[in-house]
Every structure is written in C-alpha cells, then in structure tokens.
C-alpha positions as CSV (number, residue, x, y, z in Angstrom):
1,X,-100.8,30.9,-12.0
2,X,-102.1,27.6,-10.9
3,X,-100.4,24.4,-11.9
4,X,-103.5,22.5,-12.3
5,X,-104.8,25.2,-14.6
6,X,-101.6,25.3,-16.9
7,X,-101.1,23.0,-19.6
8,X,-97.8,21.3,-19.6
9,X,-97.4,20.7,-23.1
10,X,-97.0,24.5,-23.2
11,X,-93.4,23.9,-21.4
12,X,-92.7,21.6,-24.7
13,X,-93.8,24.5,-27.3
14,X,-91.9,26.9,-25.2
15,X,-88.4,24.8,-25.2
16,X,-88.4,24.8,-28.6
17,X,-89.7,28.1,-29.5
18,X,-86.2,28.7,-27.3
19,X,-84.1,26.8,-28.8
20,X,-85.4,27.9,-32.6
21,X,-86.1,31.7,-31.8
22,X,-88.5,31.1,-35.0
23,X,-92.2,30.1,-34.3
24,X,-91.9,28.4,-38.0
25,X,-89.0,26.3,-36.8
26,X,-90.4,25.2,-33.8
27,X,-93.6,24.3,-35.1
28,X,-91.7,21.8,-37.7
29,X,-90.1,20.5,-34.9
30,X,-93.1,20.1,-32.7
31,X,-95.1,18.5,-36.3
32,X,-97.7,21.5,-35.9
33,X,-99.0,23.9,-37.6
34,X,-97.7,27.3,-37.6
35,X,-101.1,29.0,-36.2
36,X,-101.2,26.7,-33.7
37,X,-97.0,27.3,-32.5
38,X,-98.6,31.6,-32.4
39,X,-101.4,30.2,-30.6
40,X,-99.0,28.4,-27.7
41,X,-96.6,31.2,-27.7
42,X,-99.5,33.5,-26.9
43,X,-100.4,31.4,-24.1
44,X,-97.4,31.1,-23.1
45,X,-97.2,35.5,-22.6
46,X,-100.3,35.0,-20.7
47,X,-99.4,32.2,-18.5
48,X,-95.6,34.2,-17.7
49,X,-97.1,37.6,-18.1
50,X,-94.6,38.4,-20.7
51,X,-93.8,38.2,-24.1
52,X,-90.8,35.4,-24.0
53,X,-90.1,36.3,-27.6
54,X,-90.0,39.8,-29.3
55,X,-89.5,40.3,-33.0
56,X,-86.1,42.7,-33.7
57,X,-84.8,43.5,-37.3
58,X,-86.4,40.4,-38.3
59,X,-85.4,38.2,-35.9
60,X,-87.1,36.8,-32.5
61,X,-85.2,37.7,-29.4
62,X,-85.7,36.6,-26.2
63,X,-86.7,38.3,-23.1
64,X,-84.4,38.7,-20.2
65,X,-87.6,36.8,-18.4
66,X,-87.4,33.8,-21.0
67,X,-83.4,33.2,-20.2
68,X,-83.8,32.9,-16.9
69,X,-86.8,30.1,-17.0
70,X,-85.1,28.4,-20.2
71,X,-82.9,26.2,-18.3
72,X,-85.4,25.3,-15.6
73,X,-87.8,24.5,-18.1
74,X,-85.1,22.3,-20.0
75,X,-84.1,20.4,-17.0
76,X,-88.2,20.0,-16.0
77,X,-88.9,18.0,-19.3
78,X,-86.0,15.7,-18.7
79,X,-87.5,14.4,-15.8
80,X,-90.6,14.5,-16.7
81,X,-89.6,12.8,-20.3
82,X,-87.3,10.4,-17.8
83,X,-90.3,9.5,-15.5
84,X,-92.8,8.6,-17.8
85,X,-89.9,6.3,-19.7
86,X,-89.0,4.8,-16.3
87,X,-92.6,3.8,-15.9
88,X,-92.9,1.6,-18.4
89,X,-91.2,-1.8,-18.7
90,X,-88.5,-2.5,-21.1
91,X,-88.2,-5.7,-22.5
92,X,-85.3,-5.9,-25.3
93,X,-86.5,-8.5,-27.6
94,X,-90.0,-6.5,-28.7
95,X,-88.3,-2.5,-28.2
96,X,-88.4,-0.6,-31.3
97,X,-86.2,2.2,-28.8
98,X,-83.8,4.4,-30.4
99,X,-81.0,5.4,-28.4
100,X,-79.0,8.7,-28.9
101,X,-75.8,8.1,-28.6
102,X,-72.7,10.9,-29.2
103,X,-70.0,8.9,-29.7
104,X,-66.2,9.1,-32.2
105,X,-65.7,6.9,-34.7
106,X,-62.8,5.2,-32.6
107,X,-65.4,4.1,-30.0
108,X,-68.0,3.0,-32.6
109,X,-65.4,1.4,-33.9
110,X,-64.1,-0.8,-31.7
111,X,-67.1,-0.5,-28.9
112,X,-70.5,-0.4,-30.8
113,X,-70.1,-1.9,-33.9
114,X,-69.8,-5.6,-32.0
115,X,-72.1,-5.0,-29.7
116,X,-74.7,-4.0,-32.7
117,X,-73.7,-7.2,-33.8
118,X,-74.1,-9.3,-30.6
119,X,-77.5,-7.5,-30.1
120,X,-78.9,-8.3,-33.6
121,X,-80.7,-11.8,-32.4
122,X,-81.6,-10.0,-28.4
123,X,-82.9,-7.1,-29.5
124,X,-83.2,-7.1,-33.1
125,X,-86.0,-4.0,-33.1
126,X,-83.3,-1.8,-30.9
127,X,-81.9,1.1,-32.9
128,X,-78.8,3.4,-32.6
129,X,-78.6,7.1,-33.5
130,X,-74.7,7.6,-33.4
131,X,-73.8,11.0,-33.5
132,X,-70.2,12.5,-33.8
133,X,-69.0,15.0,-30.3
134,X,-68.4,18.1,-30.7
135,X,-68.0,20.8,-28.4
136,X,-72.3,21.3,-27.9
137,X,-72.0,17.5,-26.8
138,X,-71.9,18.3,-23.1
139,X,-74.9,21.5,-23.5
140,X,-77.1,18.9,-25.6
141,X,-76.9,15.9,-23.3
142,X,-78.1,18.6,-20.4
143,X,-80.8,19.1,-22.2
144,X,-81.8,15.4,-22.8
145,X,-80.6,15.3,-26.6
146,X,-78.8,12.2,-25.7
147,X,-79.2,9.3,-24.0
148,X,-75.2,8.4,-23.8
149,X,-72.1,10.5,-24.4
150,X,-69.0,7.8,-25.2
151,X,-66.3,10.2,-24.5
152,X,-62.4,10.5,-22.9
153,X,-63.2,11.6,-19.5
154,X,-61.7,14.9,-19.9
155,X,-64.3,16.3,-21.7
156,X,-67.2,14.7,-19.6
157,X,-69.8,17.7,-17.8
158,X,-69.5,17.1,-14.1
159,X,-73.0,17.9,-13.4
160,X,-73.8,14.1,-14.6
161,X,-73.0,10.6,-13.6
162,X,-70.0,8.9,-15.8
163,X,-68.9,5.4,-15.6
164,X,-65.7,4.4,-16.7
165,X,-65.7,1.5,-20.1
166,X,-62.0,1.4,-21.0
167,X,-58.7,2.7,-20.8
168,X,-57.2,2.8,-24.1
169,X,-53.3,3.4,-24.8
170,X,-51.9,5.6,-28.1
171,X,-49.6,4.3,-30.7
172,X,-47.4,5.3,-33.3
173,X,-48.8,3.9,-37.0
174,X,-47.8,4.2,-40.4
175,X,-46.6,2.1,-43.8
176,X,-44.9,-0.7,-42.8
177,X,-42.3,-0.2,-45.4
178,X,-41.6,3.2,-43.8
179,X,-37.4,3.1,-42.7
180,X,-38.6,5.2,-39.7
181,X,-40.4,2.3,-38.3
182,X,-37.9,-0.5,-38.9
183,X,-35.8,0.6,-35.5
184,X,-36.9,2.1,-32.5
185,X,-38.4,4.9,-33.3
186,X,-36.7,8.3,-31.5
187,X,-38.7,11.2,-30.1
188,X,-36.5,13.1,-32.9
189,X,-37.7,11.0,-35.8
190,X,-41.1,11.3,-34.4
191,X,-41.0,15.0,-34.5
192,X,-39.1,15.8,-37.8
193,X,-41.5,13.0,-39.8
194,X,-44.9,14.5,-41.5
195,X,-48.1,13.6,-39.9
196,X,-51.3,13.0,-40.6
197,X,-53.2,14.5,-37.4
198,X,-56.9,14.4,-36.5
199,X,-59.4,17.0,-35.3
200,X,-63.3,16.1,-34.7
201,X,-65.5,19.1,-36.0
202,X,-63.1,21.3,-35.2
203,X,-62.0,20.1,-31.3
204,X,-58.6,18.6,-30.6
205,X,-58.8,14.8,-29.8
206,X,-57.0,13.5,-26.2
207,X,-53.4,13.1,-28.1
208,X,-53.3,16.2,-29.9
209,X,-53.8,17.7,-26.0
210,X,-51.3,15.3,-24.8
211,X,-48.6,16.1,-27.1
212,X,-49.6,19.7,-26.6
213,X,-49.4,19.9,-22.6
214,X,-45.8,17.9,-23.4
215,X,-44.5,20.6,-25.9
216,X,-44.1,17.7,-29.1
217,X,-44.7,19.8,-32.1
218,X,-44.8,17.9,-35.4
219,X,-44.9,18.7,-38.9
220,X,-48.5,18.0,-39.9
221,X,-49.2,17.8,-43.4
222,X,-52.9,16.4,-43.4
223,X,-55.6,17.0,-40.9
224,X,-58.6,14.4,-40.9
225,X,-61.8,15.1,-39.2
226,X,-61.6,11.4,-37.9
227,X,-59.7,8.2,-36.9
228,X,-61.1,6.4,-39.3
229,X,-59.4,8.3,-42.6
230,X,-56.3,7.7,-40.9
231,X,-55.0,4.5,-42.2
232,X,-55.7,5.2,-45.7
233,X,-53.6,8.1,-45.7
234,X,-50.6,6.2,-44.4
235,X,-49.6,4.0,-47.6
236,X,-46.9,4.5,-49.9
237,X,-45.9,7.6,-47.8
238,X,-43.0,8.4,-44.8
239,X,-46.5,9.9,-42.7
240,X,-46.7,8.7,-39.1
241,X,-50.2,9.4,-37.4
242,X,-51.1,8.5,-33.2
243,X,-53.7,6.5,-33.3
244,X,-55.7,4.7,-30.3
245,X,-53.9,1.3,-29.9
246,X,-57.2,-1.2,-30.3
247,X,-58.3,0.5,-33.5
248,X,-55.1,0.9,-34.9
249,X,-54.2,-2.8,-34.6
250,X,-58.1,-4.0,-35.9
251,X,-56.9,-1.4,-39.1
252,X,-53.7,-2.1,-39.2
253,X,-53.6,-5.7,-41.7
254,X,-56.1,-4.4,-44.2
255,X,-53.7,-1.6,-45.0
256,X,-50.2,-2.8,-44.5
257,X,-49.3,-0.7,-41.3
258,X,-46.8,-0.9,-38.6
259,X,-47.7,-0.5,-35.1
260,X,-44.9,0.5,-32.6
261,X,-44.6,2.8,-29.4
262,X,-44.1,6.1,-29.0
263,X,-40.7,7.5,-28.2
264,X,-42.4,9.0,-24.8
265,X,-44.7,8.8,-22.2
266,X,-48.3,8.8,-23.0
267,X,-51.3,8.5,-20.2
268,X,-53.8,6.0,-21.1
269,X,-57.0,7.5,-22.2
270,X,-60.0,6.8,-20.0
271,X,-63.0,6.4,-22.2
272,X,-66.4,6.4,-20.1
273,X,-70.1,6.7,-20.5
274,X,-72.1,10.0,-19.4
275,X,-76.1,9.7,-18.6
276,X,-78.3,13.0,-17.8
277,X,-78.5,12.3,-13.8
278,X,-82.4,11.9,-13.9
279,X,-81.7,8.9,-15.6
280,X,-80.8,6.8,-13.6
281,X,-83.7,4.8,-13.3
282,X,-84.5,4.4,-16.9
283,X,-84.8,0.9,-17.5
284,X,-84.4,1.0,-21.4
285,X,-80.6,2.7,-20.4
286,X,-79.6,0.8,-17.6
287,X,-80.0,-2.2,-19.9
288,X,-77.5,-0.6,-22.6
289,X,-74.9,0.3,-19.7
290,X,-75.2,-2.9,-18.5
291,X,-74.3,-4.4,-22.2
292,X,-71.8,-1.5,-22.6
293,X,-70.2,-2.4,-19.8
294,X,-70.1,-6.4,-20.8
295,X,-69.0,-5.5,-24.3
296,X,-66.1,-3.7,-22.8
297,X,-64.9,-6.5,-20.6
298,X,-64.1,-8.8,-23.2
299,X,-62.3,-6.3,-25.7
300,X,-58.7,-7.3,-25.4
C-alpha cells in the first residue's frame, strides 16, 4: 500500500470505528452518515487486507490485526492533529479555541475559576471544557482527548511532560462550634470523630492515600464525590473532613468553619499540569501554561 494512494482521513474513521466498535456510533461521532462510516470501514479492509471489525453475537469485535495498529494510529493523529494546530498562529484576543481540560473541583476552584476571570477582557472568545479525572484521565489524554490534565503528581502518565503549578498542604475543617476543634486537636480525636470523606468517580483523592499508607482509619459517615460538597455537610454537626488548605480557607467564612492542623504529618500535595508530548509546540497551549503558571504564582 502506497501512502500517496491512501487517504488519511481513513486513519480518522478507523480511530473511532475503534474506540465505538459500532459503525453507527462512529459515524455520529464523525457527523456522517451511516453508509458512508460502511463505506470507510470497507476501505479500510482493503487498504489493511483485513477486516479490522467482525460482527459476533451482535456485537463488533476487533481483529487481533486492528489492536495492534490502534494505538499507532492513535498516537499518528495526535501529531498530525498537533502539527496542523502548531501551524497556525494563535492570537488570544480573536481565538474562539476550546481547551480540554480534566481537572477536580479543588483546582477549578482555586486555579481556574480566577484565571477565567482575569482572561475575560484578553481573550474573551477563549472557552474551557472542564472535565472531572477519573481513572481513564491518563488513557484519554494519550489519545489527545485533552489538552491539560490538572492533577497531584502521583497520578500523572510518565510517557508525557508535566510541569509542576503548586504544592498544596491538607487541613483539618469542620463547624466552628465543634468542642473537638476548640483545643488542639489529638490524632485520637481525629480518628474516633465521624467524617465526611471524598472519593472522585470512584478513585481515592491524595489524602485518603496518605492516611491509608499511614494506617489512620476513621469513622466515615458520608462520602462525597467532591471537595466542593464538603463544607456544607460540616454545619451543625461533630463531622471533621481533610480538605486542601487554599480551598478550605476560600470556603471556610461562608459556612462558619474552623480550620486547624492535623494531629500528624501530612506531605504537601504537588499539583502539576500534564500535556500529550507532541504538544509541545502548540502555540494555543503554550499560551495557557504560560497563564497557568502566572495564575499560580500569585495564589497565596
């Protein structure tokens, strides 16, 4: 097969025809019509000389063939995706860009929501697709998904470049009218109290792995799927929660917490910024890094 005979916006039909084992789905995803999806995939068995996907019990499967190109193919259209965007010349204050961007609510929090703000009058066209992490953050960012992952460093994929934004310290936080707070709180206190404890769609956040490597079990008695719930369950009650220190202090007034340290040890958090490593040179991104990276330097 010669490459100046192959059309390369097969590679395009054939990512997604991967990735939604359904010719219907792709060809959604694509905005085509369904003839025309059957019409690449059969191109696509005659450009490969096999049938990438075979119908079984009613569902497309495939070929041993089509797993092993899948991934090359994937990391072919991020740099080709990433060298036509590096080609042309980004200038903030006319961009209509969206970024991707997988980031917790902590970070878009305390990291995203001023910068929107500072960004409304320098690029007031620029929009943000925030999406929460979960554990496909890393797989999806491979595969160009993403332009940024915000993320504690210890769930970063090595393959790609990271740069670090800030290190963040944990707190203990709950009702300032709790007794438990009005002394120094004891490691005992800390574990006999209920909790309110988070978990992101399903994946531990950095404390709940820090207490766990330390062997601090508490009594948890609600589980949130984010930072953000946190303070509104605290009220009225003898519930502690760890929170990350800048949020909890920006959250802390509006609903009558109490912010103290906890009774041991806790390693601050380095929160960085992950790009796919073919882009680099993307001019749109290295303009964002370079305002995430300001934004970050003034946060207290």
């Amino acid at each position: 097969m010669r490459l100046d005979r192959f059309d390369l916006n097969l590679l395009v039909a054939f990512h997604f025809l991967m990735e939604e084992r359904s010719v219907t789905a792709a060809a959604r995803r694509l905005n085509v019509t369904q003839s025309a999806m059957s019409a690449s995939l059969k191109r696509l068995r005659d450009a490969f000389q096999d049938d990438i996907l075979v119908l079984h019990s009613k569902t497309m499967v495939p070929t041993p063939r089509a797993l092993t190109l899948a991934p090359e193919i994937g990391r072919a259209i991020v740099m080709l995706r990433s060298l036509i965007s590096s080609g042309a010349r980004f200038d903030p204050a006319t961009s209509d860009r969206s970024f991707r961007i997988a980031a917790s609510d902590y970070i878009t929090t305390v990291l995203m929501a001023p910068l929107c703000r500072d960004l409304v009058h320098e690029a007031p066209s620029i929009r943000f697709d925030i999406s929460l992490p979960t554990e496909e953050t890393s797989h999806r960012l491979a595969k160009g998904e993403f332009d940024l992952a915000l993320t504690p460093h210890e769930f970063v994929d090595p393959q790609h470049p990271t740069e670090l934004l800030i290190e963040e310290s944990h707190v203990v936080v709950g009702w300032d009218a709790n007794p438990l707070l009005a002394g120094e709180l004891t490691l005992e206190q800390f574990a006999t109290a209920g909790h309110v404890a988070v978990q992101i769609v399903g994946r531990n956040t950095f404390i709940e792995n820090v207490l766990a490597q330390r062997g601090i079990v508490r009594r948890i008695e609600l589980v949130a799927p984010s930072f953000i719930q946190v303070p509104s369950l605290l009220p009225g009650t003898m519930r502690l929660a760890m929170m990350h220190g800048r949020l909890a202090r920006l959250m802390a007034p509006g609903f009558a917490l109490k912010v103290v340290p906890a009774p041991f040890d806790v390693p601050l958090m380095q929160e960085v910024m992950q790009y796919h490593s073919a882009r680099e040179r993307d001019e749109g991104l290295l303009w964002l890094r370079a305002k995430l990276r300001a934004m970050a330097a003034r946060m207290p």
